[in-house]
N, C-alpha and C positions, 0 to 999 in steps of 0.2 A: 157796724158792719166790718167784716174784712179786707182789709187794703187787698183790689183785684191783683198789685202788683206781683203777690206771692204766689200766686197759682199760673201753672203754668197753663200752656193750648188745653193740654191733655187732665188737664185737673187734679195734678197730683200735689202736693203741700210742700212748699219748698222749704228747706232746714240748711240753713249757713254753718249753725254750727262754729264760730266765731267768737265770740262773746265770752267765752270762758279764757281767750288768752291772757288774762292778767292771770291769770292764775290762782283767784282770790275767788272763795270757795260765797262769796256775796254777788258774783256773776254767773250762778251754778248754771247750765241750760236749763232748769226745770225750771227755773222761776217765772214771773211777771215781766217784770223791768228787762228780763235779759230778749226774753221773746219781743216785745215790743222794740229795743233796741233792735233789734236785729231786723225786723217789719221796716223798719224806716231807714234802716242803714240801706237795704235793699232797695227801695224807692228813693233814695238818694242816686245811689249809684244809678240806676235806671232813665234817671230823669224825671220821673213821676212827681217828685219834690226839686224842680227846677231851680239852678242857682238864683239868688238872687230874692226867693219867697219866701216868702213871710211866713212865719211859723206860730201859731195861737193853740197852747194847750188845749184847752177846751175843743177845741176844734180836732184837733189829732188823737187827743180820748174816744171822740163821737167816732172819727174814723175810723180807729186800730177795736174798739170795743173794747176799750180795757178804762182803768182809773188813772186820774191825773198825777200818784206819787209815782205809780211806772213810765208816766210820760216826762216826767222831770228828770227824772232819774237816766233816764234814758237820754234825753235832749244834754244834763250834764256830762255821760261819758264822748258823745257826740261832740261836743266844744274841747274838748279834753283834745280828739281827734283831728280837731282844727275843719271838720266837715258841715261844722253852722257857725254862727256867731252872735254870741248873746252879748246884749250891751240894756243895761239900765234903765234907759228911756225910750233908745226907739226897739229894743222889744228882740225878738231872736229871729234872723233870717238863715237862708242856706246860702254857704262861704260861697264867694268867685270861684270859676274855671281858670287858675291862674298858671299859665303856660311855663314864669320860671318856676311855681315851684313844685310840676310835675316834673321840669328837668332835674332839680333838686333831687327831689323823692328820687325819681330813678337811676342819680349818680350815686346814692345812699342804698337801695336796693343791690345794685351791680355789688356793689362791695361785702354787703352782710348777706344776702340770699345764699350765694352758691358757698360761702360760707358754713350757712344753719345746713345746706343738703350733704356737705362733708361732713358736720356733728349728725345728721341724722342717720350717716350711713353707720357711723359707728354706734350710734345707743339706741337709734328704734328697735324696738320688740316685733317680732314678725307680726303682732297683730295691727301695728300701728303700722307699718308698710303697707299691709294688705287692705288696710283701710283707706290709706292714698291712692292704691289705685280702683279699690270699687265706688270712691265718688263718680268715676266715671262709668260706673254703669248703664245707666239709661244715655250715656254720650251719643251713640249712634242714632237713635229717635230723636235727640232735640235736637243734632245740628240737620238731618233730615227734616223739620219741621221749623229750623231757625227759630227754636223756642230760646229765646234770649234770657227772661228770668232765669231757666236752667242751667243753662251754660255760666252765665255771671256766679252763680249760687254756687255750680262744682268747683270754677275755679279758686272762690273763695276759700269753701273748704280745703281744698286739695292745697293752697298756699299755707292755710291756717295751723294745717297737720304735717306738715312739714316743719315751719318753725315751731311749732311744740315738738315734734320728736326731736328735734336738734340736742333738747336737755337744758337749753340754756336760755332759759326763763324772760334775761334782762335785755337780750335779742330778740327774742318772740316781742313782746310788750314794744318795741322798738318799728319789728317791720312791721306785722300785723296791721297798724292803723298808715303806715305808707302804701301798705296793698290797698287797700278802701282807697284813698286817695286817687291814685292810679285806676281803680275799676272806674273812678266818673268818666277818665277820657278814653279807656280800654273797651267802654260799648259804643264807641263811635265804628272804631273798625269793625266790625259786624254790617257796616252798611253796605251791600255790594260784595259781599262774601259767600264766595261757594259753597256746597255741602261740601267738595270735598279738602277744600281749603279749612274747613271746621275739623273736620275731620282729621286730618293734618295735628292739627293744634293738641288736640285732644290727644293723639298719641305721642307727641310731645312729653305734656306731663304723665304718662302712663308709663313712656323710657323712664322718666326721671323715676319712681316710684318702681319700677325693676331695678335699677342701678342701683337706689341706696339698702333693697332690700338685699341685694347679692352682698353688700358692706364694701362696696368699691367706692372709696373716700376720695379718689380726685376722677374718678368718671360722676361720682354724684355730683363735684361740682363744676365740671363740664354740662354735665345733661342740664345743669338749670341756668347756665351762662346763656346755651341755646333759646331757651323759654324765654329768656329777657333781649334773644335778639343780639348777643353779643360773641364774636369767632370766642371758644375758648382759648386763644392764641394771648389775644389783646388782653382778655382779665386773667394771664397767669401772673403769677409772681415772679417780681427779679429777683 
């Protein structure tokens, strides 16, 4: 059966669209492993797969409805990401909520994110700008509806297409799996949040995604110093 966690209120299929950031043509999106990958990245981030649980192939084949080499395969990129933890004997659970090294991640973010939005302003193609900002298309119904899988889902993507447009591959492969990280404790703040506090957010990254398509290389990395919550005063350069 279908992990319920992919589908949103409204029953639409949700597509992260992720999974191809290494850039290795064996993570394509049309595959098996990469879709499953991505069903359980989702349900991580979610809580659906709650730190701490226990993880049985077998078990997560029968759920996701797919085969055990996609489920391996998948739980492999997943360890890779430091988002479960396989060990030998007692078996594969999902990693701790571990507070330093969300700080960690996010002092490594501040530094390479608004970074990748200056390489994006310069080498995205108008089609891959315009693609940053139509993830948020359906934005206004799900923060109206506080559909959380959707919202999780655009920001993914919207992070994902970003550091691919940047151009620089060895940066993508770098933050890509700090983003993930970051989404486990980034759907807590959802609790107690307004629609138009949602709302808020979301045009947020929609400035960021006008700025770099205009090719304004230090307003892009301003707009995403914002995103991450930090004056772009502090993260300039001396």
């Amino acid at each position: 059966m279908a992990s319920p966690s992919l589908k949103s209120p409204a029953g639409r299929r949700l597509v992260l669209d992720v999974a191809n950031s290494s850039g290795l043509e064996d993570w394509a999106p049309e595959l098996q492993k990469t879709k499953v990958y991505e069903r359980i990245l989702l349900d991580l981030i979610l809580g659906e797969l709650p730190a701490g649980a226990r993880l049985d192939e077998q078990s997560l084949a029968a759920h996701y409805d797919t085969g055990l080499a996609g489920v391996r395969d998948a739980l492999g990129r997943l360890a890779l990401e430091g988002l479960i933890i396989r060990r030998a004997r007692s078996g594969t659970t999902v990693a701790p909520l571990d507070l330093v090294e969300l700080r960690q991640g996010y002092e490594a973010r501040v530094l390479i994110e608004p970074h990748c939005a200056q390489l994006a302003a310069r080498n995205a193609s108008k089609a891959e700008a315009q693609a940053m900002f139509e993830v948020f298309a359906d934005g206004e119904e799900a923060a109206r509806t506080c559909d959380l899988p959707a919202l999780v889902a655009m920001d993914l993507r919207f992070h994902a297409a970003v550091a691919r447009a940047s151009g620089n591959l060895a940066l993508a492969r770098i933050l890509i799996p700090l983003q993930h990280k970051a989404a486990r404790f980034w759907v807590f703040s959802f609790n107690g949040a307004s629609e138009q506090e949602l709302l808020d957010e979301i045009e947020e990254h929609r400035q960021v995604a006008r700025v770099i398509a205009s090719g304004d290389v230090e307003g892009s990395r301003r707009a995403m110093l914002r995103i991450l919550d930090v004056q772009p005063e502090a993260g300039a350069r001396s």
